[in-house]
Backbone as ProteinMPNN parsed JSONL, in Angstrom:
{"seq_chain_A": "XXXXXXXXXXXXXXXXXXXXXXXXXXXXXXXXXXXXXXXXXXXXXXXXXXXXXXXXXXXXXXXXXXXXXXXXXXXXXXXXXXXXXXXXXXXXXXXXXXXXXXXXXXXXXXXXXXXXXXXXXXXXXXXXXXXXXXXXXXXXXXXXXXXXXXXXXXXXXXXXXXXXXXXX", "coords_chain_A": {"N_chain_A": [[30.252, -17.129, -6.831], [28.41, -14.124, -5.776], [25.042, -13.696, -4.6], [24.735, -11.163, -5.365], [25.718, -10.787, -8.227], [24.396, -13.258, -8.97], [21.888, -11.775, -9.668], [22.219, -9.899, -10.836], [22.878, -10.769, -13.292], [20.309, -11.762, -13.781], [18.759, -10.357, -14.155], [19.76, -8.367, -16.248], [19.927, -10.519, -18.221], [16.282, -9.931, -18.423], [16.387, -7.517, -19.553], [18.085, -7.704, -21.649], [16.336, -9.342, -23.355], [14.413, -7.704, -23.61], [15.171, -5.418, -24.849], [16.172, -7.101, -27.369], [13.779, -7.454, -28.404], [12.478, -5.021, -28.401], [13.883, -4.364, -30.646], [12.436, -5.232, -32.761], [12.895, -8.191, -33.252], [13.162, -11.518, -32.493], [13.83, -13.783, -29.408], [15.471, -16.183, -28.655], [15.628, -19.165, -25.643], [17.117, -21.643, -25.374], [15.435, -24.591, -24.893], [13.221, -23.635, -23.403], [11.983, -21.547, -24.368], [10.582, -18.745, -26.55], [10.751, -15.353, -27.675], [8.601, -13.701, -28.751], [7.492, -12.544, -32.309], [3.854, -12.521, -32.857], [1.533, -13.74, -35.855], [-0.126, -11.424, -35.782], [2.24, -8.936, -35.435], [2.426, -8.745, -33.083], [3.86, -8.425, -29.539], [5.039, -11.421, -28.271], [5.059, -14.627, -26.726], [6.27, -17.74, -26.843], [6.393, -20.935, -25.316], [8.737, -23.482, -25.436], [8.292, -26.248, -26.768], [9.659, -28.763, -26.094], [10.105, -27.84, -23.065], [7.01, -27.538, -21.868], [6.711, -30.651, -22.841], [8.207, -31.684, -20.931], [7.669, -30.89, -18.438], [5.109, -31.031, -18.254], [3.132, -29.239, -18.626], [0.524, -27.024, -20.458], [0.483, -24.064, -22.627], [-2.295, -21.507, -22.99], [-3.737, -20.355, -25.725], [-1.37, -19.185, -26.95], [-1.457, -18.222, -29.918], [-0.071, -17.822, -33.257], [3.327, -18.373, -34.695], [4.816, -15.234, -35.779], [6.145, -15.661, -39.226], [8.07, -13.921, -40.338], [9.776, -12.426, -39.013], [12.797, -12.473, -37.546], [14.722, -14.623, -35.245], [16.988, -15.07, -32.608], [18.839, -16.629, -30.342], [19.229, -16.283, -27.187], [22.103, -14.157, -25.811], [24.875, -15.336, -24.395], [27.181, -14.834, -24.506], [26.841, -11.888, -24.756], [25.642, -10.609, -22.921], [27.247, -11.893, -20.652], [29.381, -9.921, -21.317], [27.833, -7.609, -21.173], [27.571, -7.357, -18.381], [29.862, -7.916, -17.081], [30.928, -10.155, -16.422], [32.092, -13.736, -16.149], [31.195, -16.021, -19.115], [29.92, -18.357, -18.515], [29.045, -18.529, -16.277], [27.18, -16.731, -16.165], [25.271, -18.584, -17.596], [25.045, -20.458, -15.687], [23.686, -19.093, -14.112], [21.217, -18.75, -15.739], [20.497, -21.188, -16.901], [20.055, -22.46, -14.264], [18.475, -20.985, -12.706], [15.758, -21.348, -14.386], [15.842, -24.144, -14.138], [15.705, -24.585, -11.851], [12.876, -23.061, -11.474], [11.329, -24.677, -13.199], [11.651, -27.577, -11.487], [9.892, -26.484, -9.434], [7.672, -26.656, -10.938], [6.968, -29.159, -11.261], [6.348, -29.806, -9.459], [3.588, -28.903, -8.781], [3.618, -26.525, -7.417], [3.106, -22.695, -7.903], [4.473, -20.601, -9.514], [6.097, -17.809, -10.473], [7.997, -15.913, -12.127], [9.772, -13.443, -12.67], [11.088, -11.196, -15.42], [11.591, -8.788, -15.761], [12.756, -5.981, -17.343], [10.838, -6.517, -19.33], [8.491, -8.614, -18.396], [6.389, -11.08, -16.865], [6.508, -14.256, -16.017], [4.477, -16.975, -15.575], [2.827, -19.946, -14.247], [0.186, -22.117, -12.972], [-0.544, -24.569, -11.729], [-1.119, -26.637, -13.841], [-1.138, -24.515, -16.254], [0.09, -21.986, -18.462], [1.62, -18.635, -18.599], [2.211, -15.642, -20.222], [2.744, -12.458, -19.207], [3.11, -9.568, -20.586], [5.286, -6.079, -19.562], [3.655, -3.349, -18.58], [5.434, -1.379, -18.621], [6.756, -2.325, -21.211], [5.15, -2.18, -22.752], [4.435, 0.465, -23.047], [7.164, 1.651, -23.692], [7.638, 0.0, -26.612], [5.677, 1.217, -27.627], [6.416, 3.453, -28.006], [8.856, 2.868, -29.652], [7.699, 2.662, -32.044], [6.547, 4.934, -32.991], [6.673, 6.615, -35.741], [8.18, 5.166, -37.32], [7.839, 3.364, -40.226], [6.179, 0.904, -40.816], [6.581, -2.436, -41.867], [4.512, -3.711, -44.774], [3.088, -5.885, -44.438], [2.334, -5.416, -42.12], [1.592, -3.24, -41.175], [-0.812, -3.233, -42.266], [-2.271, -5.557, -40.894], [-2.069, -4.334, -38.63], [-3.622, -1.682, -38.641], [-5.758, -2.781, -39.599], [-7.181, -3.462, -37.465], [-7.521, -1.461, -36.351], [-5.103, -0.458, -34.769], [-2.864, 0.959, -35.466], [-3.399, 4.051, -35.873], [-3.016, 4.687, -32.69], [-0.956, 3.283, -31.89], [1.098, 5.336, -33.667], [0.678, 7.37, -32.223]], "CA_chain_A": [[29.374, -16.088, -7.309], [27.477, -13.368, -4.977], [23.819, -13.459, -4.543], [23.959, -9.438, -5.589], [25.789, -10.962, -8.84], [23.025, -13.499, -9.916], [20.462, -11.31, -9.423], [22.639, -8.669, -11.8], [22.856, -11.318, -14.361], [19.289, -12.109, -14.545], [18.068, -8.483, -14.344], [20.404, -8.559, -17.599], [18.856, -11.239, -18.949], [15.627, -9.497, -18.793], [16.956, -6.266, -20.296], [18.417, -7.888, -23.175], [15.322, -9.898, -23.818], [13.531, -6.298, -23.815], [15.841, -4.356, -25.924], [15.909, -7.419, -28.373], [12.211, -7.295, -29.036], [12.25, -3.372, -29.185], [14.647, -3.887, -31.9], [11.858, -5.793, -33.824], [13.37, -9.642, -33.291], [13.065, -12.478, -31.591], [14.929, -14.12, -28.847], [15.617, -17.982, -27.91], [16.116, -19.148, -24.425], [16.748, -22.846, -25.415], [14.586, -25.591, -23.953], [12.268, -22.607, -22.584], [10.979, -20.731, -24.865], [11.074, -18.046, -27.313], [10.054, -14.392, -27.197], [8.726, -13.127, -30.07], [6.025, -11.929, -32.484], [3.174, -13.742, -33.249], [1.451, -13.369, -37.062], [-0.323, -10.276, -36.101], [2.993, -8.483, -35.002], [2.468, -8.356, -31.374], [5.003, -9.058, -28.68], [4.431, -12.715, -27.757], [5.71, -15.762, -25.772], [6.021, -18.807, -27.208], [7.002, -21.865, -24.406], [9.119, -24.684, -25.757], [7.649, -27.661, -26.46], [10.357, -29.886, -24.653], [9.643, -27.758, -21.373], [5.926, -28.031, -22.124], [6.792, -31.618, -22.648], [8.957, -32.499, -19.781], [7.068, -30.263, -17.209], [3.211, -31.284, -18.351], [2.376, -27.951, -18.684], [0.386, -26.222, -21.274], [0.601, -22.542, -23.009], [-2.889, -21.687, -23.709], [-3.642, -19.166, -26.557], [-0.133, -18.088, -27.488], [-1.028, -17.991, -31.297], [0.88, -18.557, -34.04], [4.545, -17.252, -34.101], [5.244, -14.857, -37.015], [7.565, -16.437, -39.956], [8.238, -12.311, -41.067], [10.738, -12.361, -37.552], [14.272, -13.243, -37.131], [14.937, -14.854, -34.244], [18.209, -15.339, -32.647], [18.956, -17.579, -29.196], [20.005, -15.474, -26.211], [23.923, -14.299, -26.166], [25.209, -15.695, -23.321], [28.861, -13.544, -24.527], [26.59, -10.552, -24.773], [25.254, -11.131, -21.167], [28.784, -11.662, -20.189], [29.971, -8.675, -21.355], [27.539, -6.458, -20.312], [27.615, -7.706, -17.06], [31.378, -8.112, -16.532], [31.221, -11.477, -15.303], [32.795, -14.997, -17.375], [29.984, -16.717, -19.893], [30.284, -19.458, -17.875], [28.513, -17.785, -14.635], [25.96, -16.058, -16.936], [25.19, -19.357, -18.765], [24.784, -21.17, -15.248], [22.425, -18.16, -13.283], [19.998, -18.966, -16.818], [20.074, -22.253, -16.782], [19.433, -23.125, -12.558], [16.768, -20.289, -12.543], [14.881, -21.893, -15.016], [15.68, -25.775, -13.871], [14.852, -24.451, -10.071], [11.214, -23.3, -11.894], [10.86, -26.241, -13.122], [11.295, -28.006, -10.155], [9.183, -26.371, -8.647], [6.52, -26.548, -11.534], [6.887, -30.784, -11.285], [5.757, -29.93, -8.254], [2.204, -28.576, -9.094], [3.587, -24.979, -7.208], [2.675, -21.683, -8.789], [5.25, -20.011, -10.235], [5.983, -16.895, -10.905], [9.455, -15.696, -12.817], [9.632, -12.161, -13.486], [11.689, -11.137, -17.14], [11.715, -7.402, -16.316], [12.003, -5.015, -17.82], [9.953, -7.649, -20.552], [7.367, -9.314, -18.213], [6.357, -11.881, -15.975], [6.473, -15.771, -16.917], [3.329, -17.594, -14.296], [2.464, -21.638, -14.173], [-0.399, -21.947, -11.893], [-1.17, -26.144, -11.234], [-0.701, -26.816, -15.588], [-1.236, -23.414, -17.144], [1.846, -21.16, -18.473], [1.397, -17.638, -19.341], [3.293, -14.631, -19.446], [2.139, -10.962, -18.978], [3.856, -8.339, -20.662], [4.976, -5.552, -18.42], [3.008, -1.852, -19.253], [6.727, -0.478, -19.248], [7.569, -2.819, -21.812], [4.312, -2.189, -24.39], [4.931, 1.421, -24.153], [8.606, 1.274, -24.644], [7.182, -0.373, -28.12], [4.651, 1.928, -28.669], [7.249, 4.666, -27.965], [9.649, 2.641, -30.427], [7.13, 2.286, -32.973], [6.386, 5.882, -32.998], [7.644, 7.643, -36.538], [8.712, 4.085, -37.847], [7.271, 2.437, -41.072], [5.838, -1.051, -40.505], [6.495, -3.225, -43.183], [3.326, -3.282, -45.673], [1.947, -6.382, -43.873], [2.318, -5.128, -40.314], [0.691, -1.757, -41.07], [-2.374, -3.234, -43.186], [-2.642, -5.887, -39.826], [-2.734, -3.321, -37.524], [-4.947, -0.683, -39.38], [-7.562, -3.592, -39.927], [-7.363, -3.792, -36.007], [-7.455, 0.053, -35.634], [-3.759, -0.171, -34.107], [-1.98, 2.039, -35.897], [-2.789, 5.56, -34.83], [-2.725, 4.281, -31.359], [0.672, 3.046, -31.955], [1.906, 6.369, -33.396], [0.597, 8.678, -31.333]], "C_chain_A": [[28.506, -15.614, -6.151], [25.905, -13.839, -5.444], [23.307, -12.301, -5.74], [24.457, -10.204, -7.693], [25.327, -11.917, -9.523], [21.983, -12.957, -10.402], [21.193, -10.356, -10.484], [22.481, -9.656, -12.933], [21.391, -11.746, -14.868], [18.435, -11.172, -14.955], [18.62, -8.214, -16.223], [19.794, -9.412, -18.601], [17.584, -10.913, -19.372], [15.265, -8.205, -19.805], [17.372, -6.616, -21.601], [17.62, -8.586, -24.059], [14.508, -8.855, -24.283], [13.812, -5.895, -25.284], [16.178, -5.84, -27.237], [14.829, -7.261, -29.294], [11.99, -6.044, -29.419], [12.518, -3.465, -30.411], [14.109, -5.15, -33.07], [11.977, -7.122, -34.219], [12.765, -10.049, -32.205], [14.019, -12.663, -30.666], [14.588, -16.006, -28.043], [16.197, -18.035, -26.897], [15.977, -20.733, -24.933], [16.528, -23.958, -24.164], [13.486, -25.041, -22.663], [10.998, -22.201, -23.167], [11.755, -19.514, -25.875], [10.552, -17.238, -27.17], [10.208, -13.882, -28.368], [7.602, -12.396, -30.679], [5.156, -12.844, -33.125], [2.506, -13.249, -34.939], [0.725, -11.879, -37.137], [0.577, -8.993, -35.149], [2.75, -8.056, -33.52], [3.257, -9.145, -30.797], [4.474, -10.776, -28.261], [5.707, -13.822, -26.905], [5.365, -17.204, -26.007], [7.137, -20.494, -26.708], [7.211, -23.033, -25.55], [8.469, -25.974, -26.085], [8.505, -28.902, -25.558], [10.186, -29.215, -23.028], [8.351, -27.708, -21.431], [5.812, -29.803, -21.581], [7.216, -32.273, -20.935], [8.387, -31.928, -18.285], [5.637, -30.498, -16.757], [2.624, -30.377, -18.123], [1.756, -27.486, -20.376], [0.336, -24.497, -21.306], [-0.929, -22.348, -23.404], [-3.091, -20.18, -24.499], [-2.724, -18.281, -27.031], [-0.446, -18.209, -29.25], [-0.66, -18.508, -32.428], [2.352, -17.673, -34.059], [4.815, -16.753, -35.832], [6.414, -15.234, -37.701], [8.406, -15.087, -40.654], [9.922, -12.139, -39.718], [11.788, -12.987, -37.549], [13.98, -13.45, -35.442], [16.379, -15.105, -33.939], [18.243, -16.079, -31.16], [19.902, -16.452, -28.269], [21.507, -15.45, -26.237], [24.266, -14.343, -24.94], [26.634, -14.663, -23.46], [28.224, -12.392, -24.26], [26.731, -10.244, -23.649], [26.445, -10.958, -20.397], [29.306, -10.203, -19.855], [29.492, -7.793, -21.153], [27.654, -6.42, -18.846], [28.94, -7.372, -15.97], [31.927, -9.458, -15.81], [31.533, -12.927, -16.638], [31.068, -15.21, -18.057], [29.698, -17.796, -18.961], [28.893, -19.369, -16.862], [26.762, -17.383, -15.648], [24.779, -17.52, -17.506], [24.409, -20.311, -17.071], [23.832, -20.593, -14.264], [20.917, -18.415, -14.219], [19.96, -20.072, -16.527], [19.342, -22.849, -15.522], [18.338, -22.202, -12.176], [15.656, -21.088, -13.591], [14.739, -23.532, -15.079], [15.086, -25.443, -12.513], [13.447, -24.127, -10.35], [10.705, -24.298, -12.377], [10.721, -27.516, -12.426], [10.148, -27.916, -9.604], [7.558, -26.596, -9.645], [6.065, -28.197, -11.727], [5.962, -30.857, -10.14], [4.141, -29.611, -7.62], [2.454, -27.391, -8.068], [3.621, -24.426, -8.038], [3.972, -20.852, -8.315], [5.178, -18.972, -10.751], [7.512, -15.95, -11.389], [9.661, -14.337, -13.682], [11.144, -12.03, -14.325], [11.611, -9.709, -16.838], [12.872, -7.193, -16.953], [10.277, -5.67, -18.67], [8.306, -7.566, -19.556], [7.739, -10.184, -17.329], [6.023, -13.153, -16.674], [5.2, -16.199, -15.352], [3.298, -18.857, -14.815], [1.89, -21.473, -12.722], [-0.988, -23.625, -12.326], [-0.247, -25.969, -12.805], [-0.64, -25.82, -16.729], [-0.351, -22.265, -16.819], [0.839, -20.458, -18.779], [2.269, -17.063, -19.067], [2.977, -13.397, -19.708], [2.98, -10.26, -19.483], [3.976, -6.983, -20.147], [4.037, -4.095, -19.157], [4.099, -0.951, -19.391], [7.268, -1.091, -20.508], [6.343, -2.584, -23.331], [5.004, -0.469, -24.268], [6.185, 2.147, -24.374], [8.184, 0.962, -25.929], [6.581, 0.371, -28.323], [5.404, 3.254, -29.165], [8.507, 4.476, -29.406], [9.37, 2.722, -31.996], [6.663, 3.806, -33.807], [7.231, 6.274, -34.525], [7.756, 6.201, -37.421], [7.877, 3.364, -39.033], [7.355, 1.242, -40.92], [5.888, -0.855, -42.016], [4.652, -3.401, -43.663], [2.308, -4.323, -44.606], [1.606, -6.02, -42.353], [1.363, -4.161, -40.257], [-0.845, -2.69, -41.438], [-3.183, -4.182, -41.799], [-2.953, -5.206, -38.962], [-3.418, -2.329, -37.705], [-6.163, -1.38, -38.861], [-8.007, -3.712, -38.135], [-7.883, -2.719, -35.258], [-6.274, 0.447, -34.406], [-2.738, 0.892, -34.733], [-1.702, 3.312, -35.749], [-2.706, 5.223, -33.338], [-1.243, 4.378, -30.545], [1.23, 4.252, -32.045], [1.47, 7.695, -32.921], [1.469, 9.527, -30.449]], "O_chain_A": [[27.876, -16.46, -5.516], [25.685, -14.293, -6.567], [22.358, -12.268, -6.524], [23.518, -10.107, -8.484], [25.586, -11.859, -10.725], [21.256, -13.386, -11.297], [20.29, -9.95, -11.215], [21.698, -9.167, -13.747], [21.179, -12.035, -16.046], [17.601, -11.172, -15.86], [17.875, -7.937, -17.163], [19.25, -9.032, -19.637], [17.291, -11.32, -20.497], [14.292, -7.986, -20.527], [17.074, -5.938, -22.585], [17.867, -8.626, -25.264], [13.883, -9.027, -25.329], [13.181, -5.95, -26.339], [16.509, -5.297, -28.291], [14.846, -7.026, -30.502], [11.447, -5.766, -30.488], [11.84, -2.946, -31.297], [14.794, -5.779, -33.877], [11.421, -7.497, -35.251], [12.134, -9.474, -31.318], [15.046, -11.991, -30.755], [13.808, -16.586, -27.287], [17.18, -17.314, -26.724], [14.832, -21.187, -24.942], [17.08, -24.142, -23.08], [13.092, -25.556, -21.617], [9.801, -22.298, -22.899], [12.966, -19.33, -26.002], [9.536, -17.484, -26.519], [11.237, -13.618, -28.991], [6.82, -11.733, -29.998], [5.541, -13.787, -33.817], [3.079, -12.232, -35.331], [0.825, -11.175, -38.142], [-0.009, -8.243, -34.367], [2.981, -6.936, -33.064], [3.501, -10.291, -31.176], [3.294, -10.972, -27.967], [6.898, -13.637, -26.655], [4.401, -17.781, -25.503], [8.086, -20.999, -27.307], [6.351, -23.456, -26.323], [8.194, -26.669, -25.107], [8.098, -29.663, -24.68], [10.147, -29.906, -22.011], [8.22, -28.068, -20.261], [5.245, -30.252, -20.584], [6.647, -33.029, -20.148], [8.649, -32.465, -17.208], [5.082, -30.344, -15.669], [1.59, -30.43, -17.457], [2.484, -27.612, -21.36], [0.193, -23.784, -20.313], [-1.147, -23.1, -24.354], [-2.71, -19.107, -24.032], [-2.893, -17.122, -27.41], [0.601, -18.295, -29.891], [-0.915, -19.692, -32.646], [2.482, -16.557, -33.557], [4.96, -17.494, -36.805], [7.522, -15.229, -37.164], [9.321, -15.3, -41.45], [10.99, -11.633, -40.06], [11.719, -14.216, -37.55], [13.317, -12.763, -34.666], [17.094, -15.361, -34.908], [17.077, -15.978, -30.779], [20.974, -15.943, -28.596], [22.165, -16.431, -26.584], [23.983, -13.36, -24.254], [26.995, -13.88, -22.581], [28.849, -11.644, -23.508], [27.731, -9.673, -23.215], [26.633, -10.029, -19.612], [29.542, -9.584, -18.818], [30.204, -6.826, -20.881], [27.832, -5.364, -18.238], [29.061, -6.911, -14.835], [32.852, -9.717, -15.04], [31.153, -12.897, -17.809], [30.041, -14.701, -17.608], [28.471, -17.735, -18.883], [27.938, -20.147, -16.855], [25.621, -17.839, -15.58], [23.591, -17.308, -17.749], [23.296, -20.809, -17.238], [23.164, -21.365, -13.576], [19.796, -18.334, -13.718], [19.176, -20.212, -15.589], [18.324, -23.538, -15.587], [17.41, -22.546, -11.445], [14.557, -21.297, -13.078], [13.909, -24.146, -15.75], [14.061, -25.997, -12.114], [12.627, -24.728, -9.656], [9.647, -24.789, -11.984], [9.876, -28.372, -12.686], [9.42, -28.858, -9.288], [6.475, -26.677, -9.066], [4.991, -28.49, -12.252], [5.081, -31.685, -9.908], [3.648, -29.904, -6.531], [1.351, -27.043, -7.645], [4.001, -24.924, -9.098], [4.358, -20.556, -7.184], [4.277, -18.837, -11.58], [7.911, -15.235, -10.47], [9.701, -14.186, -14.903], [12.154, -12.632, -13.959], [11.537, -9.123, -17.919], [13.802, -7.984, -17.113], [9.104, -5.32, -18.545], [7.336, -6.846, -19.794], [8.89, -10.315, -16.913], [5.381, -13.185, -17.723], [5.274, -15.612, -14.273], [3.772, -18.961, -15.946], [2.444, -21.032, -11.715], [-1.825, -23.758, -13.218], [0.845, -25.422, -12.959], [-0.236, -26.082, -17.862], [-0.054, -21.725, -15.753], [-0.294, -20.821, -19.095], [3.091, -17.32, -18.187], [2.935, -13.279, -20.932], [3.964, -10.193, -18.745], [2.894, -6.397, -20.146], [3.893, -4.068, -20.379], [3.999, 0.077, -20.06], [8.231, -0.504, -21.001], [6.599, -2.762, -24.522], [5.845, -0.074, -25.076], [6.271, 3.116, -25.129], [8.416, 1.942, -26.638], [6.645, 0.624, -29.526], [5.215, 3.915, -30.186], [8.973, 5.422, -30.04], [10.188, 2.806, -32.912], [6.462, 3.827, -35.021], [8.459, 6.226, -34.457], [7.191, 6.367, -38.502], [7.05, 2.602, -38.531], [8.376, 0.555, -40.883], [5.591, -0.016, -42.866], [3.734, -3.204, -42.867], [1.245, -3.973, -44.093], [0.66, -6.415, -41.673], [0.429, -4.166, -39.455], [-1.828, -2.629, -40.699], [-4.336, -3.883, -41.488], [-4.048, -5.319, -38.412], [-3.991, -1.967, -36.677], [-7.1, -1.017, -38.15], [-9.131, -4.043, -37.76], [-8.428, -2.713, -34.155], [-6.383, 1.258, -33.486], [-1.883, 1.494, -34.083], [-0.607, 3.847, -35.576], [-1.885, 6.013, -32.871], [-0.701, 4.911, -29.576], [1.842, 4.674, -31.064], [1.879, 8.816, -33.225], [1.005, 10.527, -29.902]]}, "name": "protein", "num_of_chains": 1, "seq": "XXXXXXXXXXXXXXXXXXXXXXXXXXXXXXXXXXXXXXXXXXXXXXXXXXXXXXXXXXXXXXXXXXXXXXXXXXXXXXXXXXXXXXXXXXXXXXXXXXXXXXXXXXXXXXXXXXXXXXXXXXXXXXXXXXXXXXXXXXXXXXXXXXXXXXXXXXXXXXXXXXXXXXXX"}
């Protein structure tokens, strides 16, 4: 495998993490994390507890994760096939990018693992976060535009004063 063709597969990876969440779901990266929404429908990031565990890192203030949300576990075939490259390859550019950050996060280095289009993942000494990018809220706000939220989403984001915001 090329260099130029890891770097296509994880660019992919971030893209399909995007365009899952546009499309109102979740997405599982197992033994990572999950990308999803939390109870007051906002994009969120919610780190694993076994890489939590096994890294001695905490997440602080991710929330709670909304139970209203399907989630589904990254498609390594999808990945594949958009890509053009075996599952195999796809399956082993996800996995050693995210065992090589962890490496390096055993290591009490700061970390920084960009998810574009999505966002950026950070671990600085013990503390995870992850930034969502400003192309990637208003992509959503752009998606959200015209669209009826379900009853509890709207009445959450009203009470917040999110809603004309959103469809503006």
């Amino acid at each position: 495998m090329s260099l130029e063709d890891f770097f296509v597969v994880w660019r992919a990876c971030g893209h399909s993490l995007s365009d899952t969440l546009l499309r109102g779901r979740g997405c599982k990266i197992a033994n990572f994390a999950l990308f999803g929404y939390n109870t007051r429908n906002e994009p969120s990031f919610f780190l694993d507890q076994v890489f939590e565990q096994t890294n001695r890192v905490k997440q602080g203030g991710k929330g709670n994760m909304s139970n209203t949300v399907s989630n589904s576990k990254l498609s390594l075939a999808a990945l594949s096939q958009e890509v053009n490259l075996p599952s195999r390859l796809c399956q082993h550019v996800v996995e050693s990018t995210l065992s090589t950050a962890a490496d390096f996060i055993k290591q009490q280095c700061t970390v920084a693992l960009s998810f574009q289009p999505l966002g950026i993942f950070t671990c600085n000494a013990d503390n995870v976060a992850f930034r969502f990018s400003a192309e990637f809220k208003e992509k959503l706000s752009n998606a959200l535009k015209g669209v009826k939220l379900p009853a509890r989403a709207a009445k959450d984001l009203s009470a917040r004063g999110q809603v004309q915001s959103l469809r503006e």
